[in-house]
N, C-alpha and C positions, 0 to 999 in steps of 0.2 A: 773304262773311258766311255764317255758320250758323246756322238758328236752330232750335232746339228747339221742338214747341209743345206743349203739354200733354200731352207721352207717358206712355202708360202701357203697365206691361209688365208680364205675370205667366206665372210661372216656375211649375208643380208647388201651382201653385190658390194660389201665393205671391205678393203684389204686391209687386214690386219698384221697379219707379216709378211714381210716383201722380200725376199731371198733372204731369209735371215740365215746365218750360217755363225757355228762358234765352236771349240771344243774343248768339252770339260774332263778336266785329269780326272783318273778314279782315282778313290776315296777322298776328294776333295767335300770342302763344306763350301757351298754357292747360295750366296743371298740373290733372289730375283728381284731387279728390284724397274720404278717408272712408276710415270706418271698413273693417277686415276684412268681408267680406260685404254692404255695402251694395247691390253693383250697379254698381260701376264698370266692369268688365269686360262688362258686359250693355249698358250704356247704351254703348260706344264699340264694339261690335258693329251694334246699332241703327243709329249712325252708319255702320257701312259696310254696313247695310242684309243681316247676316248672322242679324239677328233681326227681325222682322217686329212690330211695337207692337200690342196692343190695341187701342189709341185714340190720338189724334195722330198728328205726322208730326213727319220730320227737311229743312227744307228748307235745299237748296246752291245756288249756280249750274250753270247748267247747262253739263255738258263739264267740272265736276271731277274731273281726275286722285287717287283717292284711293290712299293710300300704308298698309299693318296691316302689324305685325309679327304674324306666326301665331307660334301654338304648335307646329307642325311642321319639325321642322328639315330642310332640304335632304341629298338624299343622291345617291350613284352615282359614277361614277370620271371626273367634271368635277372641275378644281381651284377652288380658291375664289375665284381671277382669273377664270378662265372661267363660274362661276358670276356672279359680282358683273357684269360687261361684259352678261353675255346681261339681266340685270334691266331695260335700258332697251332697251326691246324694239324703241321705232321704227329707234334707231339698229342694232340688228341685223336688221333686216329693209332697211333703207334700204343697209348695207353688202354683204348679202347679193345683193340686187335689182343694186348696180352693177357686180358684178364678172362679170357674165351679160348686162347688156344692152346690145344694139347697137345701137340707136333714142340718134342722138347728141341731141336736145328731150331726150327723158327723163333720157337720163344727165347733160347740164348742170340740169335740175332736179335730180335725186338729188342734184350736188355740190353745189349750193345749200342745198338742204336738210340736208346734212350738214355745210355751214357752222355756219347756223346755227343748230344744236344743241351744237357746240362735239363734234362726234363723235372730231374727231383728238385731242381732248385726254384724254378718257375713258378710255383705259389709265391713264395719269399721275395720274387721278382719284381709278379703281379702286383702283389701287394705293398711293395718299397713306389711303382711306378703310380699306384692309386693315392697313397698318403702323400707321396710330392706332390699331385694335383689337387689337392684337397677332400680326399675323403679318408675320411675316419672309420674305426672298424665295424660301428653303427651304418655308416651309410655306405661301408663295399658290400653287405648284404642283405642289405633292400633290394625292392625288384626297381629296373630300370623305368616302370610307367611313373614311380612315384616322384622322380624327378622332373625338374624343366630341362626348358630345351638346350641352355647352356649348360647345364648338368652331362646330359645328354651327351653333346659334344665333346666334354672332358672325356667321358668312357670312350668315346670313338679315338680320342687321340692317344691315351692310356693304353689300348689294344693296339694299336700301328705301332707303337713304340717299343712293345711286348713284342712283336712279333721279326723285330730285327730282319728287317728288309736288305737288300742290299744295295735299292737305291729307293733313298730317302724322301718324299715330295711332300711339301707341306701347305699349305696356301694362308696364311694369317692365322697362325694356330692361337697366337695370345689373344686373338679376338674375344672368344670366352671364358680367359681365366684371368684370376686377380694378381694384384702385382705380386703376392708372394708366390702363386703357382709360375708364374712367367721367370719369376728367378730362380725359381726351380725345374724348369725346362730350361735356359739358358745353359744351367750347369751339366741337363744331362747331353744335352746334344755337342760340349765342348767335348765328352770323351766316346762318341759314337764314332764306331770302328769302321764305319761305309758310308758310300757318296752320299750326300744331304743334297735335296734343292730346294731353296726355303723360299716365299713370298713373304716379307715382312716390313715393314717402316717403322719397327722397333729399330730405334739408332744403336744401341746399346747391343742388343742382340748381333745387330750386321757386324761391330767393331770385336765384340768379345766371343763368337762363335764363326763366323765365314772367315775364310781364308781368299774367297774369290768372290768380285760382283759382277753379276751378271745384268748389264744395264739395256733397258727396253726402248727405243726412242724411234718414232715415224716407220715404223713396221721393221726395223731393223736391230741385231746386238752386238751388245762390246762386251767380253771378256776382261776385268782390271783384276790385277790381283792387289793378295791388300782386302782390309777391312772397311768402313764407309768412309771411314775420316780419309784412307787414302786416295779411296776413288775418287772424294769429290774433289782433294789437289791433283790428280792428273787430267779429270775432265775439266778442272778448271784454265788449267798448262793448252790440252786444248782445243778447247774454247779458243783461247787468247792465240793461241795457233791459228784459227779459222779466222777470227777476226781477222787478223795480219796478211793474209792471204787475201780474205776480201776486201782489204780497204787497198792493197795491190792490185787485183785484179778491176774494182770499181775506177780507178787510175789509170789504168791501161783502158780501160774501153773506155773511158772518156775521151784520151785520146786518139783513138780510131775511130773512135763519133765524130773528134774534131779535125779530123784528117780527112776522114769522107765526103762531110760535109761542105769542107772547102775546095776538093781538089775532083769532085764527080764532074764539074763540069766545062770544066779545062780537057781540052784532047789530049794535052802533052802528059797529063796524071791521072787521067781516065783510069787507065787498065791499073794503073799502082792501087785505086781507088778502090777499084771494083776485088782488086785482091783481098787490099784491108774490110771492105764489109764482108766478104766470106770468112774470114779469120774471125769477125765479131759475130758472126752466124751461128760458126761451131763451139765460140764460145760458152762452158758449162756455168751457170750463176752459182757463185756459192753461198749456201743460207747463211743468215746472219742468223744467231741465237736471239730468241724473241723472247719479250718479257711476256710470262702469261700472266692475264688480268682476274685467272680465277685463282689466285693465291692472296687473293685481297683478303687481309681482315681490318677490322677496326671499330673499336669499341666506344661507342660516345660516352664524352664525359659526364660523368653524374654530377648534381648541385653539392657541394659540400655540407656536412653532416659533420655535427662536434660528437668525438669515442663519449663511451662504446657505442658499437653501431646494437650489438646482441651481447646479454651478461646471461650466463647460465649456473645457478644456484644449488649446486647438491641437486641439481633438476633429474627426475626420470621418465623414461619416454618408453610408450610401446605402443600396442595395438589392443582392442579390445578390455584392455583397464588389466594386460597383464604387461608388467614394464618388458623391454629389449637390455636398458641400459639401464643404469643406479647411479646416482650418486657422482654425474655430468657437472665438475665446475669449468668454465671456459669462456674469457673474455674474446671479442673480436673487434678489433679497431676500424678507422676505414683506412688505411695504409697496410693492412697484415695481407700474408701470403701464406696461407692454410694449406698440408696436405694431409690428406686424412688415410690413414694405414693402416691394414688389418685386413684377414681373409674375409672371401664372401661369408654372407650370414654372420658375420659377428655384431653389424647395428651399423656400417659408413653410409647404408641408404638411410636409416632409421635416423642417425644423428642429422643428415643432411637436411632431412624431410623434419627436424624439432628445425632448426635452426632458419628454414626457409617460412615457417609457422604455415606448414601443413598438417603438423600433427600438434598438438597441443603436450605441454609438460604434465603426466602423473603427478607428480610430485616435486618437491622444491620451487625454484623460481626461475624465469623466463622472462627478463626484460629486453624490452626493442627498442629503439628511436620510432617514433610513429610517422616518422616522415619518409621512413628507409622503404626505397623498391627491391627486391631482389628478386635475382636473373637465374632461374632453376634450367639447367640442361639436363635431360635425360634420354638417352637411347629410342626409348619409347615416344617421346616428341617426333623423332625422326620417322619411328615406325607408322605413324599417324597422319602424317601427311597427306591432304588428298591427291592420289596420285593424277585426276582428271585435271585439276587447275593448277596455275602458273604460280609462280613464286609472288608477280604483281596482285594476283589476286588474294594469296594468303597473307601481305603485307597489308594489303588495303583495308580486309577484314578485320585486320588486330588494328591495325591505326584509325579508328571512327572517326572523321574528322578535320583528320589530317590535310592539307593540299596533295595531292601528285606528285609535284615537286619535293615534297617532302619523305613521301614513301619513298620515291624512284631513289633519293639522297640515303636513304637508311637500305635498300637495297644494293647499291653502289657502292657502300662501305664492305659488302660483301662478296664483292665481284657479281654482281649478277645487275649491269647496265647493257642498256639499249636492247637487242634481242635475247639476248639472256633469261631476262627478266620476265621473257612472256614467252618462254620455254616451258611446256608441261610438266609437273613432277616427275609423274613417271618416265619421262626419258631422260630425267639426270641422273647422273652416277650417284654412292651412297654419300662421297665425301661432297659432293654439292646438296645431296640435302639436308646433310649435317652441319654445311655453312647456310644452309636457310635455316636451318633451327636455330642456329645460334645467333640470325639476325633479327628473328621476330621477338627471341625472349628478352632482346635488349633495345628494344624498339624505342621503350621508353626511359633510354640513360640510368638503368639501375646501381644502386649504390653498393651492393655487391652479388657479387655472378657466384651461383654454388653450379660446377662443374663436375658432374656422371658420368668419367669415361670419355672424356669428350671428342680424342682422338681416333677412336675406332674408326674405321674407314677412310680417314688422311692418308693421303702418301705423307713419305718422308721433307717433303718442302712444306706439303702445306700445316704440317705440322711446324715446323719451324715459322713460320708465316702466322701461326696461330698464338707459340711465345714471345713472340716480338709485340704480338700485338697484346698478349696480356701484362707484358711489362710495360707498355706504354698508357694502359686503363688505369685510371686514377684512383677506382674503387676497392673494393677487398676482393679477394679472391678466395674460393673452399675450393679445392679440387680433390675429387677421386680419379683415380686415372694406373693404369699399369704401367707406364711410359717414366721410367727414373728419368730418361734425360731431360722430358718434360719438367718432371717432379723438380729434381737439380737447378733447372734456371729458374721455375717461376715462385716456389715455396720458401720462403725461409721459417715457416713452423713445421713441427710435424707433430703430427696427433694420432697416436696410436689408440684406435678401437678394439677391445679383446678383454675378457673374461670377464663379460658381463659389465663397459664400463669404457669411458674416455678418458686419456689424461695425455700431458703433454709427453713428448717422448724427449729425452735427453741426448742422445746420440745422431749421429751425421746416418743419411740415407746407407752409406758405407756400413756404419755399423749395423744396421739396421739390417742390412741384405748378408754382413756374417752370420747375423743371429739367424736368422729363416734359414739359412743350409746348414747350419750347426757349426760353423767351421769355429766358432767364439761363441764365449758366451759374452754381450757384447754391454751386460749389464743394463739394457736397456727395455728390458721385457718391461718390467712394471714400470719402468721409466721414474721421475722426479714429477710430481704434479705441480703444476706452475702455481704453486699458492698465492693467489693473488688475494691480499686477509685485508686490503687499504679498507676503510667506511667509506671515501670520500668524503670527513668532515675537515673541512678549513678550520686551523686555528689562526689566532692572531700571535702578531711577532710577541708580545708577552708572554704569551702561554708555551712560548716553546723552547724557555729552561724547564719548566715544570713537567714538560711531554719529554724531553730527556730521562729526568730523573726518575721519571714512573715508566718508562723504558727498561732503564736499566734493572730495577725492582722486577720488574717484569721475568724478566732475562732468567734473575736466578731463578726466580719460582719455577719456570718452567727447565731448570736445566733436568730434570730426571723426564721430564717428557721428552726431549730431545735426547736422550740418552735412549728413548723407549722408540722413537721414530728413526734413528741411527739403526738402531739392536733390529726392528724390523726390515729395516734394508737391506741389511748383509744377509740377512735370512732370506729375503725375495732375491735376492743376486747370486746368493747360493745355491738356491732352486733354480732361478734359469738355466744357469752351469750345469745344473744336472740333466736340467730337460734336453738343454742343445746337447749336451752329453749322448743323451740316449736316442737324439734325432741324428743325431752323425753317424751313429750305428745302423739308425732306421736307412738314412738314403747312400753313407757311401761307408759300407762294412769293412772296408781295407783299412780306414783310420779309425775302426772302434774302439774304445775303450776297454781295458782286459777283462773286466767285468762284465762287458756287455758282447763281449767280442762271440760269443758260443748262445747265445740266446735265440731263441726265435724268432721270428714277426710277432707270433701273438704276445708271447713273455713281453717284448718289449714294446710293443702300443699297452700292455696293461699296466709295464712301469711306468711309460709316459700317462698313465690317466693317473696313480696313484701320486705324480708327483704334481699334474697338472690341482687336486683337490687341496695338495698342499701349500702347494701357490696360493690357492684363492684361500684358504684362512690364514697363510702370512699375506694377503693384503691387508685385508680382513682389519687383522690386527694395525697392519700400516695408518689404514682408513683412520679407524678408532684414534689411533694416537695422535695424528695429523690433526683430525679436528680435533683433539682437544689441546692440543697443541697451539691452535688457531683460536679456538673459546677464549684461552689465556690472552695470548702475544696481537 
């Protein structure tokens, strides 16, 4: 158990918790959750005793192993295996000590002890807890410099989670992993056997892994149990409670205002008088719940634009004239709703950066409307910000031109009116300057917004505050983003990125997140490519018995191609089955398969490579037949 007891903590002469007090059951899982700048991060420092409280205390059992993801990321020329193994420290000091010591007591204690800690199995561990976040057996033994900084971060979180803490702190751990690592962290922390306390505004994550919210608000917390969808019907209950209260109590001091008022100067009700203003003295106001004006989003409307807005042609895109992607067909309307899926490094920045025409097509075709703006968000806009000047002034600078009036209106769609707006960067939080990025890259009504992530640093409102207003934007949307509940209401395409290649994906997010934990093979790996074959040629009503009838001609010629694009499907849908086969083995061995049930780590990342090369020549073949498939039909 944990328990909070009336801490308080102040920051820069700023109270940031004010007798906060709560207590958390052990082995409970606890989403921390509130606004940008509450104190979330402060109050789960407290807990690992890396802030020292004004007043109160934080009390544990004693001999809790406690577990923090830092903001530091690991470096030097250890691999991210060798990093992650060295994180449980006793069993590398216990492994160490045995291979040195000649005292046979000791050393049958050292094996004992290294029984039971499950020490031999901790490679296989390591290594199930690296390939759920995305590394491959190529990059668990590289050295750690040759990574970035989100790279970086993954091995830090990889090792915390290796090292089975007994209480668990997390602070935005999805920040730097892609949605398929984040749904593979979601699965491992639903069956972690010790107290969790998570920082996150993954909705998804708080409903399908917490059991308790821990809510932050005006330096003080509420304990709800329940996952987010609950807590937000009981804080809504009340809410609606406090309202009722205060439009009572607002009622009642009116009338001792209007009782005072009238009867203070009368002898006879004097003293009644002077009793009721001491009663409206002691009276406590209760707050009304305020709307805040920094959850403003809103996207201006772009000019209309007749489809496609971008047609992509067998198009390939990379860097330096060696392609990323091949063989990219992909129409986009201005009414479509894109989300683009696949792990880091497979080409979702690559594809985004063809389609925003930052990078030019290799190969194939590459058509635009010429009159199309598009709204590029990326991480790195945020990171770029000058932190010396105001949001007024980086509005002004992008808008040449413009009136005042005009800026201050496109600033004001973003909540950043009146002093806001002439607020220094550097002292906004990240989610205010991730709504000033998203306010300048649409400054001028783009016709459609390619989205990078875009939620990172949102709390949980103003994320929601974000899909309200992307469903109310007229123009298209691309989004990359880890956030399924996002993905869920704003997307109705999905476009799977991976083996060298984009195509549409056929299956529901649902499926999509069985396939990544292996639990189905969800038939959707290589997915259906939306063959879009039309030319665009108008016939006249005339011509079109004759466009029947060479249809139909059509039809038979090609049936043994369809026979041949059929025959490679079930062979790509065969193979997924196999891969997620062998990745159900990889991350949860209790449901393996009996073939694979007795295998290794390395055995089986080298079956998954052999079946991964099989794949890509039954696309291969898929490819081939489709277009000629298409040549034909």
């Amino acid at each position: 158990m944990l328990n909070v007891n009336a801490l308080t903590v102040r920051l820069g002469g700023r109270v940031i918790l004010d007798k906060a007090s709560a207590m958390i059951p052990a082995r409970s899982r606890v989403g921390l959750i509130g606004r940008n700048g509450a104190g979330k991060s402060t109050l789960m420092k407290a807990m690992i005793g890396q802030i020292d409280p004004d007043e109160g205390e934080i009390d544990r059992p004693r001999g809790t192993r406690l577990g923090y993801l830092r903001q530091d990321a690991p470096s030097g020329q250890e691999s991210p295996f060798e990093t992650v193994l060295a994180a449980d420290v006793e069993r590398s000091a216990l492994m160490l000590e045995s291979e040195t010591c000649e005292d046979p007591d000791r050393l049958g204690e050292l094996y004992d002890r290294l029984m039971a800690i499950d020490a031999y199995t901790a490679p296989a561990r390591a290594a199930r807890i690296l390939v759920g976040l995305g590394f491959d057996e190529e990059m668990q033994a590289r050295p750690l410099d040759s990574f970035s900084g989100g790279w970086k971060m993954r091995v830090a979180l990889a090792a915390l989670l290796f090292s089975q803490p007994d209480l668990l702190l997390l602070d935005e751990p999805s920040n730097h992993l892609d949605l398929e690592a984040t749904m593979w962290l979601e699965n491992f922390l639903k069956s972690y056997a010790a107290t969790i306390v998570i920082i996150s505004h993954e909705r998804d994550l708080l409903n399908n892994v917490v059991d308790h919210i821990l809510h932050l608000e005006g330096g003080k917390i509420t304990l709800y149990p329940g996952g987010y969808d609950a807590f937000e019907r009981q804080r809504a209950e009340r809410l609606a409670q406090l309202q009722a209260a205060k439009e009572k109590q607002d009622a009642q001091r009116a009338k001792l205002q209007d009782y005072v008022a009238r009867n203070s100067a009368r002898a006879s009700t004097a003293k009644q008088a002077q009793s009721r203003a001491k009663a409206l003295a002691r009276m406590q106001p209760i707050a009304a719940a305020i709307e805040d004006p920094t959850l403003s989003f809103a996207f201006p409307s772009p000019p209309p634009l007749r489809p496609p807005l971008v047609t992509l042609d067998m198009a390939s895109v990379g860097y330096d004239g060696a392609p990323v992607l091949r063989r990219v067909n992909l129409r986009i309307d201005p009414d479509d709703r894109i989300a683009l899926l696949g792990r880091n490094g497979n080409g979702k920045t690559t594809l985004a950066r063809l389609i925003a025409a930052q990078l030019p097509a290799l190969e194939g075709g590459m058509a635009s409307s010429n009159k199309m703006k598009v709204g590029y968000f990326t991480q790195y806009q945020v990171e770029e910000l000058d932190t010396g000047d105001t949001a007024l002034e980086h509005m002004t600078r992008q808008m040449k031109g413009a009136t005042p009036g005009a800026v201050r209106a496109q600033l004001g769609r973003f909540g950043f009116s009146g002093d806001r707006a002439i607020q220094k960067v550097g002292s906004l939080s990240g989610g205010e300057r991730a709504r000033l990025a998203l306010a300048l890259i649409t400054r001028d009504a783009p016709n459609m917004l390619i989205l990078d992530e875009p939620t990172n640093h949102l709390d949980v409102d103003s994320r929601e505050a974000l899909v309200q207003a992307l469903n109310d934007y007229e123009g298209a949307v691309v989004v990359v983003s880890h956030d399924r509940h996002m993905i869920e209401l704003v997307a109705d395409r999905l476009v799977l990125v991976d083996g060298g290649t984009a195509r549409e994906y056929g299956g529901t997010l649902e499926d999509y997140t069985d396939f990544i934990l292996g639990k189905a093979g969800s038939g959707g790996s290589g997915g259906a490519a939306n063959g879009e074959g039309e030319s665009g040629e108008k016939l006249s009503k005339a011509d079109r018995k004759a466009q029947k009838q060479a249809e139909a001609a059509l039809r038979e010629q090609s049936k043994s191609l369809r026979e041949a694009v059929s025959k490679a499907e079930k062979a790509l849908a065969a193979l997924t089955a196999q891969r997620s086969r062998i990745e159900r083995a990889m991350f949860d061995p209790a449901t393996a398969a009996p073939e694979d049930a007795n295998l290794s780590m390395g055995d089986l990342m080298r079956k998954r490579g052999e079946v991964e090369k099989q794949i890509e020549a039954a696309e291969a073949e898929w490819v081939a037949a489709s277009e000629a498939l298409e040549a034909v039909g």
